[in-house]
VEXGUTOR-40012 format. One record per residue: x, y, z of N, C-alpha, C, CB in turn; residue in three letters. Coordinates in steps of 0.02 Angstrom, whole numbers, plus 50000, padded with zeros to 5 digits. Glycine has a CB too. Example, Ala and Ser with C-alpha at 12.3 -4.5 7.8 and 13.67 -1.06 7.14 Angstrom:
residues 2
506604971650390506154977550390506604983550390505654977650452ALA506424988850354506844994750357506455000250394507044997050286SER
This chain:
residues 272
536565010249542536115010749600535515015149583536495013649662UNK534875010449615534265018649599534065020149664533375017549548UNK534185028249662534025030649722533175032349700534565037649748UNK533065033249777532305033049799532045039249830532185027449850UNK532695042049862532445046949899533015052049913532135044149960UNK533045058449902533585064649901533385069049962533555069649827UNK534035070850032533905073550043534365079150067533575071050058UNK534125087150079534525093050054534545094450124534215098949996UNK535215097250155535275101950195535105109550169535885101050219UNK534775113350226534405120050211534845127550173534115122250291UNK535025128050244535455133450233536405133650213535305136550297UNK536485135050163537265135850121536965131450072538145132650162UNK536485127250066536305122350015535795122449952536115117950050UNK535395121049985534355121749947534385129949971533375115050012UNK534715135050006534425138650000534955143749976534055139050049UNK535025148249936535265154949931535495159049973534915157849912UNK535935162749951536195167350027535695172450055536925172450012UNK535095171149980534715178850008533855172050038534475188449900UNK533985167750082533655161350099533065158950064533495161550162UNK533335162149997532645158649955533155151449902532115167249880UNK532335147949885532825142849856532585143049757532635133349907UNK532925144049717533005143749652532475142949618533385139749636UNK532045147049585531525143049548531775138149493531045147749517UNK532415136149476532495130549446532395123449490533125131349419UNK532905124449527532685120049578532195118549607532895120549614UNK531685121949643530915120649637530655117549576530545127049642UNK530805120049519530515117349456530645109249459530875121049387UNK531425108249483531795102049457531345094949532533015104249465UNK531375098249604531115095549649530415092749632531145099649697UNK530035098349576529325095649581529185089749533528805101349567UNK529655091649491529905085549420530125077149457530885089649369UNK530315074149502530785071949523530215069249583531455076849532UNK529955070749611529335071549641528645066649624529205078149626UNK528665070949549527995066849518528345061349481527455071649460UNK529025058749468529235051949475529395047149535529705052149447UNK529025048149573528975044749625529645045049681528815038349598UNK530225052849680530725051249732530475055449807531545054049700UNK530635051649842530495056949913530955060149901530495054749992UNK530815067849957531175072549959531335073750023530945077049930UNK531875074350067531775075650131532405082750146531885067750176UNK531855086750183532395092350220532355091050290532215100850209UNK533305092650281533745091050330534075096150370534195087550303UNK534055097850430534175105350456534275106350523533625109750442UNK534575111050570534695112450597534195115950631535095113450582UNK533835120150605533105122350619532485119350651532885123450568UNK532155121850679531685120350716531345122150661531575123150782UNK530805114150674530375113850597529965119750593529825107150586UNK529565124050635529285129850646529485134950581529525132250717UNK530335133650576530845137250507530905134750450531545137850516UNK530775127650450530765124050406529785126850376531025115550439UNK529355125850408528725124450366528725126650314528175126250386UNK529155135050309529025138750237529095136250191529315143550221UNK529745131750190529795127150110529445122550117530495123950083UNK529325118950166529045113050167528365113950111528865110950248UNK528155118250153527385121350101527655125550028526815128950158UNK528055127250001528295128349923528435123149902528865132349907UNK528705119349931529215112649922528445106549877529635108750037UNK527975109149927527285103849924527575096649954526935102449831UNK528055095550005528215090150022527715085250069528775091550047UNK527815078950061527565075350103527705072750172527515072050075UNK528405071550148528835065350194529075070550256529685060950143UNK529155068950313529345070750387530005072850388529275064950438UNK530085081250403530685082150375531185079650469530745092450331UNK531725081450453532295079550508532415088150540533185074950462UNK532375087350581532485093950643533165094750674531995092950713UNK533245099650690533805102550749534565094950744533195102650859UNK534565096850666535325090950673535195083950689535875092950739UNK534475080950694534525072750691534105073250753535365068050694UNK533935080950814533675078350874532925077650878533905082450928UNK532545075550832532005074450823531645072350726531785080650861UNK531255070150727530675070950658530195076350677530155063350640UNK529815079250602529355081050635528835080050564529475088450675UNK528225079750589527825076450530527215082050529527535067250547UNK527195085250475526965091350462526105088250448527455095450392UNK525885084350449525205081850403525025078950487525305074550314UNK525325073950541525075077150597525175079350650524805075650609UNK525615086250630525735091950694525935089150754525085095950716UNK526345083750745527135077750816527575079750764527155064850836UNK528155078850846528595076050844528945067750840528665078850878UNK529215066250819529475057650860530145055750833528895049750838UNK530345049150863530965048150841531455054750870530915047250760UNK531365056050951531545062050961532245060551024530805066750983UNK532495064251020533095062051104533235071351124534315055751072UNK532875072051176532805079351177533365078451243531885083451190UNK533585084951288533965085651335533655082751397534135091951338UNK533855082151435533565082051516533455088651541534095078651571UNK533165092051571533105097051622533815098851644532675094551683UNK533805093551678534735094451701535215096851664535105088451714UNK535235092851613535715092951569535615101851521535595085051521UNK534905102351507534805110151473535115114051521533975113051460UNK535205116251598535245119951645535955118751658534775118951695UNK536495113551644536895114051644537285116151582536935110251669UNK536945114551521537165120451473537075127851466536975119151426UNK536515128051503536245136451521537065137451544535435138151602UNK537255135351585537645137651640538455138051593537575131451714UNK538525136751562539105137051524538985144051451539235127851494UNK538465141451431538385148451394538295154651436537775148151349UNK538085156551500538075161751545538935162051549537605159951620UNK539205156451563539955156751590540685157951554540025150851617UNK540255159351484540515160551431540355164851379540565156151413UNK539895167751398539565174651389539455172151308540105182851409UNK539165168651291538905167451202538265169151214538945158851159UNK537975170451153536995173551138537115164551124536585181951040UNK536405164151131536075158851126535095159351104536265155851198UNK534895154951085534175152451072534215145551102533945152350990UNK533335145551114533475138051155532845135951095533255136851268UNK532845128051075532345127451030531955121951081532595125050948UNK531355121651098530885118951118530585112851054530435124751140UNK530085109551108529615106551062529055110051007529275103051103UNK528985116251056528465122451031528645128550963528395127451105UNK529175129251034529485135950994530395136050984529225143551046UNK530505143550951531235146550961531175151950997531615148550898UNK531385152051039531545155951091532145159951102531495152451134UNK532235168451146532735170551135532645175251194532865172551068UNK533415175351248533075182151280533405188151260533085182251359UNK533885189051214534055195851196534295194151114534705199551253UNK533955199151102533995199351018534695202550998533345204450982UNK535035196850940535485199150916535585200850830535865195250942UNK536035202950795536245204050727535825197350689537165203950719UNK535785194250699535615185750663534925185750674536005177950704UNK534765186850732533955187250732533835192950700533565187350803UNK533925197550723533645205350666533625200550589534505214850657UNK534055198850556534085195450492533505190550477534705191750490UNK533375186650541532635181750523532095184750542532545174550557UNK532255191350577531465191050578531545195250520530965193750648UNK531915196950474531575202150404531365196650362532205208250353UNK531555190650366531465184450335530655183650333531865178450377UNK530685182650419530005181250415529395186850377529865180050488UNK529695190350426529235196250390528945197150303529705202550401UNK529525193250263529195194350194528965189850183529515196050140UNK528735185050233528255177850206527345178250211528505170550268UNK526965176050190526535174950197526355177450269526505169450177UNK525685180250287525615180450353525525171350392524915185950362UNK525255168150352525055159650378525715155950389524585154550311UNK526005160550350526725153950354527175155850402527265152950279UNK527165162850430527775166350463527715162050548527635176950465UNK528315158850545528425157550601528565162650674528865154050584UNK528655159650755528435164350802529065161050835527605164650836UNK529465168850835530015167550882529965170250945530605169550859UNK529965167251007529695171351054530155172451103529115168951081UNK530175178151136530445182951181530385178951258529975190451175UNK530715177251277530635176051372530975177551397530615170651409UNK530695178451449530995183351517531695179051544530305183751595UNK531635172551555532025167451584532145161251549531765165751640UNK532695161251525532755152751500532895149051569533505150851438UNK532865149951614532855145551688532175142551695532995150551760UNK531735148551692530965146151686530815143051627530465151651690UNK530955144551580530765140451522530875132851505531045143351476UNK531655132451536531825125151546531415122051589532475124051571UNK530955122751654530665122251703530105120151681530665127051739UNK529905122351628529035123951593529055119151537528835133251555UNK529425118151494529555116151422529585109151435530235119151383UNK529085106351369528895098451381529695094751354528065095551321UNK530045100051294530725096451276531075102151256530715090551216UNK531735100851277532345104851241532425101251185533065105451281UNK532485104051132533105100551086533855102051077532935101151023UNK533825109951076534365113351062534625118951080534365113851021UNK535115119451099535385126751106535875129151016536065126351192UNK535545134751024535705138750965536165144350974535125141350939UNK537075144250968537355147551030537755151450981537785142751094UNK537985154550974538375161150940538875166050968537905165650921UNK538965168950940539655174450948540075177250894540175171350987UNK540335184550888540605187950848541255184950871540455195150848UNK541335186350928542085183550974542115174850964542005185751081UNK542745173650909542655167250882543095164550951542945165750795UNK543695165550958543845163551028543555157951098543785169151047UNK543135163451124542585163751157541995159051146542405169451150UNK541795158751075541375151551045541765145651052541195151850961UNK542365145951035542815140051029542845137851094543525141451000UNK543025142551146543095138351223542435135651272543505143751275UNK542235140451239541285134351232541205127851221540755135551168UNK541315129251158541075123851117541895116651152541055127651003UNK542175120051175542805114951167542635109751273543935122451154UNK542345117651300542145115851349541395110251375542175121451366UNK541025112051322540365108951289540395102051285540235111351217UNK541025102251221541265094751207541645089551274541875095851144UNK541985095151302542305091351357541815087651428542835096851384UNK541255091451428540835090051468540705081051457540235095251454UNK540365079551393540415072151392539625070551377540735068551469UNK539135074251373538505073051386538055076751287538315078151480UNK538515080851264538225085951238538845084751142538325094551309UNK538345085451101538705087551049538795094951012538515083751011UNK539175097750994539435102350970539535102450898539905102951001UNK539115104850861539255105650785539125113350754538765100250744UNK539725114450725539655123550677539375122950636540255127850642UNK538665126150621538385128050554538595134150519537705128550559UNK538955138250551539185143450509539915145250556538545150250500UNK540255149350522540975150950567540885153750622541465155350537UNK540365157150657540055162150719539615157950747539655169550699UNK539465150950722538735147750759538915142050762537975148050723UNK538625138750830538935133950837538205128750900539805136950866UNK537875123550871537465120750866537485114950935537495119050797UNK537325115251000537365111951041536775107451044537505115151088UNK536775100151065536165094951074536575088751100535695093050995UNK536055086451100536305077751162536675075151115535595070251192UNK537235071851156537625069351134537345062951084538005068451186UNK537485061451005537295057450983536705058250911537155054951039UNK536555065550936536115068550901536585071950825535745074350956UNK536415069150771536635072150711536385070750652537195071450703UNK536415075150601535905071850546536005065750512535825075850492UNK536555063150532536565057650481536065051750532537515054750457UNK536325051850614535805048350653534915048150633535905051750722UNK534895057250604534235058350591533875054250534534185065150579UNK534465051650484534105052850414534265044350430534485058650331UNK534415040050468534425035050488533685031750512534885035750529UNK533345034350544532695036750569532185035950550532635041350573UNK532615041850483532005043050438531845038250370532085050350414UNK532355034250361532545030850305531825022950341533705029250301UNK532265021150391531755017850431531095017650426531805019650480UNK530745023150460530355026150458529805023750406530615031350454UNK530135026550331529895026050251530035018350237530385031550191UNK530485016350267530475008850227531075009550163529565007150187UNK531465014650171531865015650126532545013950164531765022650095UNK533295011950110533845008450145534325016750126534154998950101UNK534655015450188535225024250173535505023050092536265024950246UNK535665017750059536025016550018535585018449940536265009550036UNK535075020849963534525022849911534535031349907533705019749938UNK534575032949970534605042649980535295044749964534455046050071UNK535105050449919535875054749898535565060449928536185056149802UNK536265063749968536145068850018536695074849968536425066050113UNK536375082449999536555088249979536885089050051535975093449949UNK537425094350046537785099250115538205100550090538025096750186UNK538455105750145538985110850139539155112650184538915115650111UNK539035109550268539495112250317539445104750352539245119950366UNK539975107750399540155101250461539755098350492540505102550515UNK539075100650509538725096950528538305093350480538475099650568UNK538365092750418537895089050362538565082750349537615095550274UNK539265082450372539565077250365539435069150372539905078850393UNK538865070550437538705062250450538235059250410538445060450519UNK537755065550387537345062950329537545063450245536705066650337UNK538115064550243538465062150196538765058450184538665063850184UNK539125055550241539225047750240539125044550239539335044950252UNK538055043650288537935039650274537425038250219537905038050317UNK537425043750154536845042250133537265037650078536315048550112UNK536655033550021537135028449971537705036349914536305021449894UNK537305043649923537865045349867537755052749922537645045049756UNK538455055649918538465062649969538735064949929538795063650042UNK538305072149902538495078149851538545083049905537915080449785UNK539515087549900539595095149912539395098949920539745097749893UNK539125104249915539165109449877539665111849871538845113149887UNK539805117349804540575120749791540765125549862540545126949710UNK540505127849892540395134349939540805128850007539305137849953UNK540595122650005540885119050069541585121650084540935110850058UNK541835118950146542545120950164542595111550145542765125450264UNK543455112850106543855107450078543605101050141544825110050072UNK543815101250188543675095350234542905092050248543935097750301UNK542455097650222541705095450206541785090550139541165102950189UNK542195095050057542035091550028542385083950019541965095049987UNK542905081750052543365077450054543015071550093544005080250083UNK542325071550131541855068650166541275065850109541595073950220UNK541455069450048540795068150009541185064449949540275075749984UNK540425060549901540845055949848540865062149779540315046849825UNK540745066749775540985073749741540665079449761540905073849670UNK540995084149731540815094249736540275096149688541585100349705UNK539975100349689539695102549623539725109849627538955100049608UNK539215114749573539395121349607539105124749668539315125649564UNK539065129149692538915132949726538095134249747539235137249700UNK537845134749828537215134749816536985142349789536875132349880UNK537215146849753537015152949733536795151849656537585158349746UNK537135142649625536905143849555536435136949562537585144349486UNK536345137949501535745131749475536145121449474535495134949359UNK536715123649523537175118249535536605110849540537675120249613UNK536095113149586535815107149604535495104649565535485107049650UNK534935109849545534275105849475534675102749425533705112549419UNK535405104749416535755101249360535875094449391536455104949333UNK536155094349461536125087549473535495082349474536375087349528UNK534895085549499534645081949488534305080549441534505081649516UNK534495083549378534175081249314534675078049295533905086149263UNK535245075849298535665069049311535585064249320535945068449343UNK535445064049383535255059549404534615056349395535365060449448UNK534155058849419533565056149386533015058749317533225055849439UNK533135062149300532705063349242532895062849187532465068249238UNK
């Protein structure tokens, strides 16, 4: 098979624990690149988080947002290909994360949003802070996610958390039971709410479209539960070593770890 187009989930993956991504790998992306493969990042993030690589990366192609619930096309500043919440439906998740006492972010069309800063944000904003002043994204403070839902042209996401794993779980279990809403963990404390239906593999479905490219051409990178659907459906789904066993048992092999040069080796494998 020749693939056409590779694409990486962000974080446990393309990026390092300390959220930078490898200058081998950069080296190997830009190689791989100027042989004509697209590159697409795949993420959970509100592209706002994404731009930083996008712009190291020098990418072209429209990366995939908030788990599959939107595109966003960096060259001209839209969204599309998007299935955001209802009003209703955001305010009735408000109402379960209040009722279940989890921190949360709400991700807009605009922005990331937060009304009380926790351990995880302190962590991105030191992130941001060592970037470029042009590139540093704007996480913003509001008074009310009641008003905000009220104001905001789209929800995509709730960004919902907790130290108290418990407590996340009867969320997320309550979330799921609702019927309207999907529930996916990007990390063991975080746990990724959006419309039901919304996931990256839906995303990279989209996006494959989109390009004129067939899933059976894209080999996908991940390492957590929510990068599963786009590992199934891409034509080849690579691990990472760091995955939990039931991630990698979803993919057609493991490789090492995103802390080593696991990937540029793959993809000088594969294509170069």
């Amino acid at each position: 098979m020749k693939y056409r187009a590779v694409a990486f989930d962000m974080d446990g993956t393309l990026l390092g624990s300390n959220r930078l991504i490898l200058p081998e790998t950069v080296a190997a992306i830009e190689k791989i690149q100027a042989a004509g493969i697209k590159v697409i990042l795949v993420s959970g993030r509100h592209h706002s988080v994404i731009n930083p690589y996008y712009y190291q990366l020098k990418l072209t192609t429209p990366v995939i947002c908030c788990n599959g619930a939107y595109l966003y096309d960096f060259n001209k500043q839209c969204y599309f290909d998007a299935n955001p919440l209802t009003k209703s439906q955001a305010k009735k998740l408000l109402k379960l994360v209040n009722d279940y006492s989890i921190h949360t972010l709400i991700y807009t069309d605009k922005d990331m949003t937060y009304e009380v800063l926790d351990d995880h944000l302190e962590g991105l904003f030191k992130w941001i802070a060592s970037l470029p002043q042009f590139l540093q994204p704007e996480i913003k403070k509001v008074a009310s996610f009641e008003k905000l839902i009220d104001q905001a042209d789209a929800i995509f996401k709730f960004a919902t958390s907790s130290h108290n794993i418990p407590a996340l779980k009867a969320f997320s279990d309550a979330v799921i039971a609702d019927g309207d809403f999907s529930c996916e963990w990007s990390w063991s404390n975080r746990a990724d709410v959006a419309l039901k239906g919304n996931t990256k593999g839906h995303g990279l479905a989209h996006w494959a479209k989109n390009e004129g490219v067939e899933l059976s051409e894209i080999v996908a990178f991940g390492d957590s539960y929510n990068d599963i659907s786009m590992l199934k459906a891409a034509g080849l789904g690579i691990a990472m070593g760091n995955a939990d066993k039931d991630v990698k048992a979803e993919a057609n092999y493991a490789i090492g770890d995103n802390n080593t040069s696991a990937i540029a080796k793959e993809l000088e494998k594969l294509f170069l």
